[in-house]
C-alpha positions, 0 to 999 in steps of 0.5 A: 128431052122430058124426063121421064116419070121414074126418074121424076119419082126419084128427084121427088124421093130424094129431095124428100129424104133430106128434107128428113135430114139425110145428106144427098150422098145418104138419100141416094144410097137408101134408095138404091139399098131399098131396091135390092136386098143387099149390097157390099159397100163398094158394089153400092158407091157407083150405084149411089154414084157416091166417092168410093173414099166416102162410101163406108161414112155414108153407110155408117151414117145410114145405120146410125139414123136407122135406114139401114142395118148390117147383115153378117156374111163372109163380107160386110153386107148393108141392107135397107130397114122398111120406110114405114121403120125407119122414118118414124123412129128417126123423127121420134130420136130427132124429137127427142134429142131437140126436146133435150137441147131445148131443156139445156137451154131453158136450165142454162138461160134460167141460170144466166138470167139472174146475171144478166138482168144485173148486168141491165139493171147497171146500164140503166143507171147510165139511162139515155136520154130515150131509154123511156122509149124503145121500138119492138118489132119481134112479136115474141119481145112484145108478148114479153113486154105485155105479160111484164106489165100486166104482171106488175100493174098496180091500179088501172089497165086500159087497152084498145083491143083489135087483131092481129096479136102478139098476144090475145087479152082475151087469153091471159089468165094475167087479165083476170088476176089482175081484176081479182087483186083490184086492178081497174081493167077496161077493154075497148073491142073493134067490132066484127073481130070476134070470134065465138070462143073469143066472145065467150071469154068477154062474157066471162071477163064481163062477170069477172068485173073487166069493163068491155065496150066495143067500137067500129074501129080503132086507131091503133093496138093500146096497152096503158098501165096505171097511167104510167107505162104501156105498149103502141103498136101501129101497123105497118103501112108499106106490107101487105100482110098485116103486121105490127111495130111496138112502141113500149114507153114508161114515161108519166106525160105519154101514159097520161096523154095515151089515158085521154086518148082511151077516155076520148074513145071509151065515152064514144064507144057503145056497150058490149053486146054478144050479138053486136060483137059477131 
């Protein structure tokens, strides 16, 4: 038998309500509680089909989230608040507890920060043989990894330059700081990539003395920095969906050979145009 619209609507109401955050037993009695006026607690855990034994924790539970409230009588009465109330004040209170959890953890990993890169700073005294190489998979640690370096360099950074980004150049203050302080800055673009507010940060970069060429396609996503450290990223050959792997190296001869790779590409790159990058 084919379950019929009422009860298709219910399923829909219920799975929705703890996708808010309410437990199955708390989303079943504020939808009964929303199509009556009142109930006492023990006439609602049937209807609800809740344990009698849990019913009072449900119910409180509801009142502290805000879908119900407690109407005085002889006996204890609970009464559903309006959707259009209670929804929105729950999401506002669980916006706000997160944004105060977030805050607890920012101060607590700036205090354990300093400790902890002691603690790093200790065990690359003891450096592997292949600590000059490590694998980043994590977009996140790659933007990490870039904004580091592009902090730090010192005399030239050279980048291929092609979607997708873990972090978009073209949307780093850091790139135009670093010309500013007189840091060497050159941009090899793929051509097609671009979009309108992109191209207009390259006209900008442009003016601020970042040297941009472009070209039809690029082996792969290059950061160099002062010919010494830097980022690889290859894309994944196996998924479908775009996505890349990071090399990240402080290592002399690599930087060097990763520099001749870029010098090979830059002289057979053509000049950056507005019209040509579209």
């Amino acid at each position: 038998m084919k379950p019929d619209l009422a009860e298709i609507k219910y399923q829909r109401f219920w799975k929705g309500l703890q996708q808010l955050g309410l437990n199955a037993y708390e989303a079943r009695s504020y939808l009964v509680l929303l199509g009556h006026p009142r109930f006492k607690a023990l006439e609602l855990a049937p209807r609800a089909h809740v344990p009698r034994q849990k019913i009072y924790e449900v119910l409180d539970s509801l009142v502290e989230k805000g879908f119900a409230h407690v109407v005085q009588d002889r006996t204890k009465l609970f009464s559903a608040v309006e959707p259009n109330l209670a929804i929105p004040a729950y999401l506002a209170r669980k916006r706000q507890i997160v944004e105060h959890e977030l805050t607890d953890q920012s101060r607590s990993a700036n205090n354990l920060l300093e400790d902890l890169n002691g603690l790093y700073s200790e065990g690359k005294g003891e450096r592997g043989t292949l600590d000059f190489l490590r694998i980043v998979a994590e977009p996140a640690q790659t933007a990490v990894e870039y904004r580091r370096m592009l902090a730090e360099v010192k005399a030239e950074y050279l980048e291929f330059s092609r979607p997708p980004y873990a972090v978009d150049p073209l949307d780093e203050k850091l790139v135009k700081q670093a010309r500013a302080n007189g840091v060497e800055c050159r941009l090899l673009i793929e051509s097609g990539t671009l979009d309108g507010n992109q191209l207009q940060r390259l006209v900008e970069y442009a003016a601020a003395g970042v040297e941009i060429r472009q070209s039809e396609s690029l082996p792969m996503k290059l950061a160099c920095f002062d010919c010494r450290n830097g980022l690889i990223a290859l894309l994944d050959p196996v998924i479908s969906k775009p996505s890349w792997t990071s090399l990240v190296f402080d290592h002399a001869g690599l930087g060097e050979a990763m520099k001749h790779l870029f010098e090979d590409r830059w002289q057979r790159a053509s000049e950056f145009s507005e019209q040509a990058a579209v």
